[in-house]
Jmol script that loads the backbone (N, CA, C; Angstrom):
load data "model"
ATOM      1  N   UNK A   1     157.547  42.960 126.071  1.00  0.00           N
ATOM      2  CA  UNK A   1     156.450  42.372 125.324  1.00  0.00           C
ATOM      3  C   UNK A   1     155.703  43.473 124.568  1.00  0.00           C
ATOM      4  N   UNK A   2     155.413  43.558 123.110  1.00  0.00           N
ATOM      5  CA  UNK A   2     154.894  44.314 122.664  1.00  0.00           C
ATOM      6  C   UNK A   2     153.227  44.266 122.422  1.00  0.00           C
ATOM      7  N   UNK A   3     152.629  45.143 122.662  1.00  0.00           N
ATOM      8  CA  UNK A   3     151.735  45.100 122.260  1.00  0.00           C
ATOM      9  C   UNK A   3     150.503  44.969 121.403  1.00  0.00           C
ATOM     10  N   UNK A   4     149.767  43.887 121.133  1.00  0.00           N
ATOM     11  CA  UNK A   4     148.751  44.406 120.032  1.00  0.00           C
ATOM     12  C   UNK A   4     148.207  45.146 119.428  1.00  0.00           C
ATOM     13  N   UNK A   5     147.999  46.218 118.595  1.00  0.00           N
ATOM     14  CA  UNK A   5     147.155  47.364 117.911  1.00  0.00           C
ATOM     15  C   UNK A   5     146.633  46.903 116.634  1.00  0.00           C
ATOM     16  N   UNK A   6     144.855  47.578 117.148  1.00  0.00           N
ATOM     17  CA  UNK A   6     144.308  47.660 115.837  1.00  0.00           C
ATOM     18  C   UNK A   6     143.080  48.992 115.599  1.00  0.00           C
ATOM     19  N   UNK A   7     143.727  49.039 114.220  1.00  0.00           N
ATOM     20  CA  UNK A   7     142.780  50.517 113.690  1.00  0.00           C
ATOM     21  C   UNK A   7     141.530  50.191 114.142  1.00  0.00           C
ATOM     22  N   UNK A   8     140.622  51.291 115.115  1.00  0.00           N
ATOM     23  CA  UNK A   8     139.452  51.128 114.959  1.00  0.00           C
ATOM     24  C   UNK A   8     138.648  51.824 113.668  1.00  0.00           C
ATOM     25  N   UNK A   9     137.713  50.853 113.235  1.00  0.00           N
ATOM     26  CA  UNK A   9     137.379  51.205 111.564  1.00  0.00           C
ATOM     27  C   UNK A   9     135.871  52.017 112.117  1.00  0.00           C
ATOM     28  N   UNK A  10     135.296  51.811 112.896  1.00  0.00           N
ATOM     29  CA  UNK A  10     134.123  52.930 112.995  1.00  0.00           C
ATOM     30  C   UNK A  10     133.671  52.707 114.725  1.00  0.00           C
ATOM     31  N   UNK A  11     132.657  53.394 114.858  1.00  0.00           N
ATOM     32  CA  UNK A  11     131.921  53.510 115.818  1.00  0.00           C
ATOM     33  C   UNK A  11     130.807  53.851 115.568  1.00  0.00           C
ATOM     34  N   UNK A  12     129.895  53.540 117.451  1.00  0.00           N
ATOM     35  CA  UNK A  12     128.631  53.821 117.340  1.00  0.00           C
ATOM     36  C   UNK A  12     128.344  54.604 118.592  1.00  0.00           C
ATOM     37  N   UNK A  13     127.737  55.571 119.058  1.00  0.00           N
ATOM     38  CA  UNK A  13     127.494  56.687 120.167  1.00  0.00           C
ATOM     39  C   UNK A  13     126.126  56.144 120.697  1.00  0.00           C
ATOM     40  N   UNK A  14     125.957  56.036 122.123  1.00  0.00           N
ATOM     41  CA  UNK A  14     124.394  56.225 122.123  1.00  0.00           C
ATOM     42  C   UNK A  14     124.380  56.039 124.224  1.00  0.00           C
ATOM     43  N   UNK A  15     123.347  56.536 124.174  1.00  0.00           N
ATOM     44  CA  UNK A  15     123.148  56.566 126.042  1.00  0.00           C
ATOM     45  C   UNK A  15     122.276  55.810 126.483  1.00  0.00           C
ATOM     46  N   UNK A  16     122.572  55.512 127.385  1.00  0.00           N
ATOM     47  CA  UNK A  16     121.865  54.117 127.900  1.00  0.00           C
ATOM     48  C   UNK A  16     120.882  54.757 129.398  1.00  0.00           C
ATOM     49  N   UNK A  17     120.057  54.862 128.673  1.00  0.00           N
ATOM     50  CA  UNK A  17     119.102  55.931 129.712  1.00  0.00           C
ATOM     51  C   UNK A  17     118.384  55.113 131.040  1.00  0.00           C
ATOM     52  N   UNK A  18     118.484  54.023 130.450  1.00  0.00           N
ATOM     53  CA  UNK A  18     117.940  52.899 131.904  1.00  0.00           C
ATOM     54  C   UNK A  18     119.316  53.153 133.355  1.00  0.00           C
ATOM     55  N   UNK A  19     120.181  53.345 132.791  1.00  0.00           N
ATOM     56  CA  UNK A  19     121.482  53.296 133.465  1.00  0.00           C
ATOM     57  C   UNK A  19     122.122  54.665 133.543  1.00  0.00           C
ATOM     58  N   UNK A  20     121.302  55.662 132.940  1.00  0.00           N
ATOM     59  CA  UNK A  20     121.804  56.915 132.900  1.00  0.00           C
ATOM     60  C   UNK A  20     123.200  57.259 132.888  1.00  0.00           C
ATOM     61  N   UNK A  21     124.014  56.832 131.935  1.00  0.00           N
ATOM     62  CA  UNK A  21     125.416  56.239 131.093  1.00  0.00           C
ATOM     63  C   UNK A  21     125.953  56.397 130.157  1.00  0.00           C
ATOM     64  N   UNK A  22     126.714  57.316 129.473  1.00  0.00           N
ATOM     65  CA  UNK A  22     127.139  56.804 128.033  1.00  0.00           C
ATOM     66  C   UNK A  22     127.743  56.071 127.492  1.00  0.00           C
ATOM     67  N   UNK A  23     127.501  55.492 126.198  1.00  0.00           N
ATOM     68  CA  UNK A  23     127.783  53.991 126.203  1.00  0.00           C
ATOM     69  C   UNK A  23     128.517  54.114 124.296  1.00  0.00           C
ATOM     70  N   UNK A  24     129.724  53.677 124.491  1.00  0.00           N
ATOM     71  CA  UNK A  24     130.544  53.922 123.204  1.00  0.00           C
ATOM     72  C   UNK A  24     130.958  52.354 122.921  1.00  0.00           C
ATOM     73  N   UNK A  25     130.447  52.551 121.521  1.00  0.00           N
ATOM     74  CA  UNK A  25     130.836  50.843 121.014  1.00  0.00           C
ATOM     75  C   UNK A  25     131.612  51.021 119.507  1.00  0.00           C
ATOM     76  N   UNK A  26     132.976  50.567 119.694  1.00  0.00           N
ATOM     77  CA  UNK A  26     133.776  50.651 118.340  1.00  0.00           C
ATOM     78  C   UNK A  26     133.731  49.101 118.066  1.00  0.00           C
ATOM     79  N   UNK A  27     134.602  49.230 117.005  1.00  0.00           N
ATOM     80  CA  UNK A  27     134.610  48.491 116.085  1.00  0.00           C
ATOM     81  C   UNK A  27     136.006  47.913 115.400  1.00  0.00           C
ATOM     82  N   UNK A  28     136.905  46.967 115.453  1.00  0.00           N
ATOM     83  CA  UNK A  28     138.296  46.624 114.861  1.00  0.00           C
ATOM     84  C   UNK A  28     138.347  45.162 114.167  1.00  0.00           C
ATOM     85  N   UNK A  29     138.744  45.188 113.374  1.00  0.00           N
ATOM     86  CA  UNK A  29     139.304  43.591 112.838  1.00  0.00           C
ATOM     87  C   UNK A  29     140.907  43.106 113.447  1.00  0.00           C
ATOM     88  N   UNK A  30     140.548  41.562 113.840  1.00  0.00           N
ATOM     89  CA  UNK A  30     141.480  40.663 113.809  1.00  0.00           C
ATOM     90  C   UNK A  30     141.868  39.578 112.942  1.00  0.00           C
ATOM     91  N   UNK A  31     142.500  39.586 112.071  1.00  0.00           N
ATOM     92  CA  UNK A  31     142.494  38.445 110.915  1.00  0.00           C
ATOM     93  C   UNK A  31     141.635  38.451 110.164  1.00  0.00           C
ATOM     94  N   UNK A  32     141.109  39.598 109.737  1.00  0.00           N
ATOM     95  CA  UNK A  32     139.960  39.879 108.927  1.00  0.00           C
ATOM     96  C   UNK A  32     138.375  39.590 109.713  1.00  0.00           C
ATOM     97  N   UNK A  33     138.341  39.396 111.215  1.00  0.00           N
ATOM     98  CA  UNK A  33     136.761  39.509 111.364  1.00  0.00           C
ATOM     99  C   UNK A  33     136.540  40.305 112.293  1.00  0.00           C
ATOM    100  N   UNK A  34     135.532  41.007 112.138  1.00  0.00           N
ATOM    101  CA  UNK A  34     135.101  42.257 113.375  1.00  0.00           C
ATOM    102  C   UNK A  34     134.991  41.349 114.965  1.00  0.00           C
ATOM    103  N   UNK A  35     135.364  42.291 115.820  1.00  0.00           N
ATOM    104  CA  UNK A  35     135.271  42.673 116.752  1.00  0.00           C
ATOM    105  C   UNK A  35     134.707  44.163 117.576  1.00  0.00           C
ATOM    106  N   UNK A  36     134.099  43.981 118.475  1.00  0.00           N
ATOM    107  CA  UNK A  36     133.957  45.161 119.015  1.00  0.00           C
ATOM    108  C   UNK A  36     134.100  45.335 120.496  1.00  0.00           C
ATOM    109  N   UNK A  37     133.915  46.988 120.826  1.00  0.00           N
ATOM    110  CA  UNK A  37     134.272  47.103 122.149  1.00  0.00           C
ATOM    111  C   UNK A  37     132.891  47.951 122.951  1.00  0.00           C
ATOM    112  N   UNK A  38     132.227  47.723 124.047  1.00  0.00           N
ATOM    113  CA  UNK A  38     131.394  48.548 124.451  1.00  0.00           C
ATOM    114  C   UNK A  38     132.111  49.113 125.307  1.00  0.00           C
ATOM    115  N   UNK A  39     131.941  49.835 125.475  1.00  0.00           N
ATOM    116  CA  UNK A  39     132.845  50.788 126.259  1.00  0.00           C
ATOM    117  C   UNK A  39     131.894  51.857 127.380  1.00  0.00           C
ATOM    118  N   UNK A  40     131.648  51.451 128.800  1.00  0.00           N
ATOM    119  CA  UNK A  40     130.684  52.802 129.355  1.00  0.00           C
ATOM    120  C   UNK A  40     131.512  53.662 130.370  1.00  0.00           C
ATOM    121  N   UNK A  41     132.534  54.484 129.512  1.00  0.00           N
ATOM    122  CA  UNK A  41     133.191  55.261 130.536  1.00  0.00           C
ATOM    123  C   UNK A  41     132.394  56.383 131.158  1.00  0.00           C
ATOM    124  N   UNK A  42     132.701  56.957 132.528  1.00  0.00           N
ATOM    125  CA  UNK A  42     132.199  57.667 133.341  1.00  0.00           C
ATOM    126  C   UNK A  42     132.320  59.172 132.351  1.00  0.00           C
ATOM    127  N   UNK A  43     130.931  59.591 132.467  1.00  0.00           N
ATOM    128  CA  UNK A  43     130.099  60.899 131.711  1.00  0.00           C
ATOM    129  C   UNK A  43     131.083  61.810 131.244  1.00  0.00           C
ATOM    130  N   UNK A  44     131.634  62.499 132.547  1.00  0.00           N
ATOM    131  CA  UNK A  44     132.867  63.263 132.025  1.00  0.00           C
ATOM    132  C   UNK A  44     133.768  63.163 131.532  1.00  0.00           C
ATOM    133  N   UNK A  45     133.913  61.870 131.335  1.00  0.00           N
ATOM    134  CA  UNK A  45     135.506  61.775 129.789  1.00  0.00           C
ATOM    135  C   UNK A  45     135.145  61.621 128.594  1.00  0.00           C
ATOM    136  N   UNK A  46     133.740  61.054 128.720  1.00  0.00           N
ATOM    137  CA  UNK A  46     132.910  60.674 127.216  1.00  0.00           C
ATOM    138  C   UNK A  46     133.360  61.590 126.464  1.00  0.00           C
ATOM    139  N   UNK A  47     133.295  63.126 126.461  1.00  0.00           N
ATOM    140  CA  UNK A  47     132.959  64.053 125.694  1.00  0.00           C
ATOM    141  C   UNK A  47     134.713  63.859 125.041  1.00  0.00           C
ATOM    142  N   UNK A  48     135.746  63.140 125.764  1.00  0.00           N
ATOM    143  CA  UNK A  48     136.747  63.500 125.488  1.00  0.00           C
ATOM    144  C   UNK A  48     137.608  62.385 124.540  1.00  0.00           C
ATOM    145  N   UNK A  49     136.736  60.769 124.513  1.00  0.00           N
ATOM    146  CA  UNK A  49     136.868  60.026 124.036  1.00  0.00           C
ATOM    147  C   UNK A  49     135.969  60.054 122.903  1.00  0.00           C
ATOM    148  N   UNK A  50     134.583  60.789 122.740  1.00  0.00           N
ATOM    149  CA  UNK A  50     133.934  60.765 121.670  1.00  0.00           C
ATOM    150  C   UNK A  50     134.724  61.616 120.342  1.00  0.00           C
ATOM    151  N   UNK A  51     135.450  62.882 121.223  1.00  0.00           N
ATOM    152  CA  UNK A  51     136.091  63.630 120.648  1.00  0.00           C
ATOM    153  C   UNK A  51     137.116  63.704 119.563  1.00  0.00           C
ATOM    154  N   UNK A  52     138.031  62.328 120.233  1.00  0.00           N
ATOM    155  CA  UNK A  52     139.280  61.591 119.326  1.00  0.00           C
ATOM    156  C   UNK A  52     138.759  61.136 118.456  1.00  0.00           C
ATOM    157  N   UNK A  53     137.184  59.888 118.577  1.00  0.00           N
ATOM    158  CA  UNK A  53     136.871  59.156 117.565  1.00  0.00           C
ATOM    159  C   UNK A  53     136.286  60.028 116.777  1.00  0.00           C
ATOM    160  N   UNK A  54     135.770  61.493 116.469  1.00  0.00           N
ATOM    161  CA  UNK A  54     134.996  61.719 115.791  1.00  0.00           C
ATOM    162  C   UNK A  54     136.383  62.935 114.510  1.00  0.00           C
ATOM    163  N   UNK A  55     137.514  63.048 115.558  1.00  0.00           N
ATOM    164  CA  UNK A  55     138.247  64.408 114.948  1.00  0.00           C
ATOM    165  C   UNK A  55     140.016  63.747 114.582  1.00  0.00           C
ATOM    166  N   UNK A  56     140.107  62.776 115.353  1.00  0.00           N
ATOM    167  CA  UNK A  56     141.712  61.951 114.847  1.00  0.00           C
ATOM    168  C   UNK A  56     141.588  61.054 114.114  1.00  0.00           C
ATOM    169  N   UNK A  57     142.428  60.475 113.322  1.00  0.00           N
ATOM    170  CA  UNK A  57     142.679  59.864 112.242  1.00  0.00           C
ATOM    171  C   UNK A  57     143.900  59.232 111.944  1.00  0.00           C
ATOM    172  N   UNK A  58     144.443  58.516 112.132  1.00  0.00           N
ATOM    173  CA  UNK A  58     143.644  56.967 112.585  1.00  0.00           C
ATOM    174  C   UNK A  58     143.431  56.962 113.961  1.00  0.00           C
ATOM    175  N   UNK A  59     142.890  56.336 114.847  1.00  0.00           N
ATOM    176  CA  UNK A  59     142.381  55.979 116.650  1.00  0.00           C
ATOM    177  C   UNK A  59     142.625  54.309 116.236  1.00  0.00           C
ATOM    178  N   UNK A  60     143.286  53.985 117.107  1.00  0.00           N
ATOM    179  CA  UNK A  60     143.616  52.377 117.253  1.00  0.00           C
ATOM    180  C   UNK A  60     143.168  51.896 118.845  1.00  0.00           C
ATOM    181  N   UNK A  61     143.300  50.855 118.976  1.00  0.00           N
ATOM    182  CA  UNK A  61     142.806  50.372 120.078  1.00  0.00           C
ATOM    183  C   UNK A  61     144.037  49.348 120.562  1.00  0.00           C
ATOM    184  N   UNK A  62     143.875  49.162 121.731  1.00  0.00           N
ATOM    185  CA  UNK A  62     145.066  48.025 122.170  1.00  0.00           C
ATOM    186  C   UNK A  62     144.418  47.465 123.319  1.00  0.00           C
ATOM    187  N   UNK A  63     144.209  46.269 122.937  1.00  0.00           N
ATOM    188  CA  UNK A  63     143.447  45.459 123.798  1.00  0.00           C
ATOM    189  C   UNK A  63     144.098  45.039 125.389  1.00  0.00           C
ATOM    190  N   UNK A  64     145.112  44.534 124.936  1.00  0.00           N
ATOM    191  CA  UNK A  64     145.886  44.250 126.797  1.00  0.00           C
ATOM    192  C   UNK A  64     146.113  45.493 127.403  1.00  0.00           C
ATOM    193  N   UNK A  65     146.370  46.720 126.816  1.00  0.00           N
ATOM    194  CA  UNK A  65     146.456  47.713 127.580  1.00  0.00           C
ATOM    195  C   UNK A  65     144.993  48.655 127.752  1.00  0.00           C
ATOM    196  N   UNK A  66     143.808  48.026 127.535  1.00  0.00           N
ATOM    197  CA  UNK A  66     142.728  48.719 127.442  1.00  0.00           C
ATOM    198  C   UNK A  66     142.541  50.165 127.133  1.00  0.00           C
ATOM    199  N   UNK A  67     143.294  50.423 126.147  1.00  0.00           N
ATOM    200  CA  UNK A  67     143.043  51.941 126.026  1.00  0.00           C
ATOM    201  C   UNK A  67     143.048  52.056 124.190  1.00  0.00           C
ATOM    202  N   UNK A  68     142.729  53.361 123.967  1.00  0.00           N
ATOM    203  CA  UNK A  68     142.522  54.265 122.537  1.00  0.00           C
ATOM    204  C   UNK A  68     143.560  55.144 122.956  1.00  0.00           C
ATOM    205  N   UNK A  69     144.450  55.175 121.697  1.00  0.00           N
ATOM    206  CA  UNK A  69     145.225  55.748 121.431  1.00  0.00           C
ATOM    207  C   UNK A  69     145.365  56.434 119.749  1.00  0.00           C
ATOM    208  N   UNK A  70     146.146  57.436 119.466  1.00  0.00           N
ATOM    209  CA  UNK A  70     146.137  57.912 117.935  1.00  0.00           C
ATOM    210  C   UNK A  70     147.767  57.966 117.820  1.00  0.00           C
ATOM    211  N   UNK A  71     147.864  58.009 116.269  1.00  0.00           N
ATOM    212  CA  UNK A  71     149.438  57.781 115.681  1.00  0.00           C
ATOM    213  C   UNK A  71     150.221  59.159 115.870  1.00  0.00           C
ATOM    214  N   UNK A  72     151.842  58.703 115.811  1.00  0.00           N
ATOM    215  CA  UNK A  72     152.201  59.889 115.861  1.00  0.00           C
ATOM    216  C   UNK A  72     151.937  61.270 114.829  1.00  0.00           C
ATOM    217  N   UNK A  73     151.843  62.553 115.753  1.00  0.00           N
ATOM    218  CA  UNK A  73     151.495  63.672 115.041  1.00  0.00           C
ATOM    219  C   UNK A  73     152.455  64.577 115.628  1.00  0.00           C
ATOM    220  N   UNK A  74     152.897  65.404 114.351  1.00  0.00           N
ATOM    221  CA  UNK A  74     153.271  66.243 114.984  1.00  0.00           C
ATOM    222  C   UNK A  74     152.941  67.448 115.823  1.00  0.00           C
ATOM    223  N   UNK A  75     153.778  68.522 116.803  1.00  0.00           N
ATOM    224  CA  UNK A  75     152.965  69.164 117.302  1.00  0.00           C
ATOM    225  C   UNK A  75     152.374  70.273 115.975  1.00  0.00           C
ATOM    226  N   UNK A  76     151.348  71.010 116.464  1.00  0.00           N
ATOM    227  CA  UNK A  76     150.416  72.618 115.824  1.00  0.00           C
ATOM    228  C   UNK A  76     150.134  71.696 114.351  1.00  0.00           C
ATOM    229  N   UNK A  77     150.356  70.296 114.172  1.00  0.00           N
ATOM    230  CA  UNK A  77     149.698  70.142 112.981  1.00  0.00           C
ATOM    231  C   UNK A  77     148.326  69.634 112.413  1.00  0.00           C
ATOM    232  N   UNK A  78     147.964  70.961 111.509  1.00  0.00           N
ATOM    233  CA  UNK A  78     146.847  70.991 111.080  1.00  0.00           C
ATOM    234  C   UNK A  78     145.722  69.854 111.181  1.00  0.00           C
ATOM    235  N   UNK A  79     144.643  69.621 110.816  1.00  0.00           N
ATOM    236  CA  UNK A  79     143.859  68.552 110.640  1.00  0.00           C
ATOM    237  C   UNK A  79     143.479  68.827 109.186  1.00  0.00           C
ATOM    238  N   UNK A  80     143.387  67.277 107.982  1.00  0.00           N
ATOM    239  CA  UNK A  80     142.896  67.925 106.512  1.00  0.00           C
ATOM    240  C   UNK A  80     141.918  66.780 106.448  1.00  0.00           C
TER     241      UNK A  80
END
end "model"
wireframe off; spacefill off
backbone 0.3
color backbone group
């Protein structure tokens, strides 16, 4: 069974200080209408998921498999 993927088209960063949390909310279309994802992964990976969305190109999302993923790259290649 293959999976669903879709480009996430932006995001939003912000901490949820009542809950002392960081709290990541993207953004994807299905059939042309937004969707989004809040996302409050545990502190120490944040830095590593904020990381992809802010420095890879494209970051897609796949919903049944709950995860962010990026397209193939090759290895040592550059970023432009």
């Amino acid at each position: 069974m293959a999976y669903k993927v879709y480009m996430v088209e932006n995001y939003v960063l912000r901490y949820d200080r009542k809950n002392e949390r960081p709290w990541i909310i993207f953004h994807y279309k299905v059939d042309g209408k937004w969707r989004n994802v809040n996302w409050f992964p545990p502190a120490e990976n944040a830095v590593y998921i904020v990381d992809m969305l802010r420095n890879e190109k494209p970051v897609y999302w796949v919903p049944e498999g709950k995860y962010l993923t990026t397209s193939f790259e090759v290895v040592g290649e550059e970023e432009t």
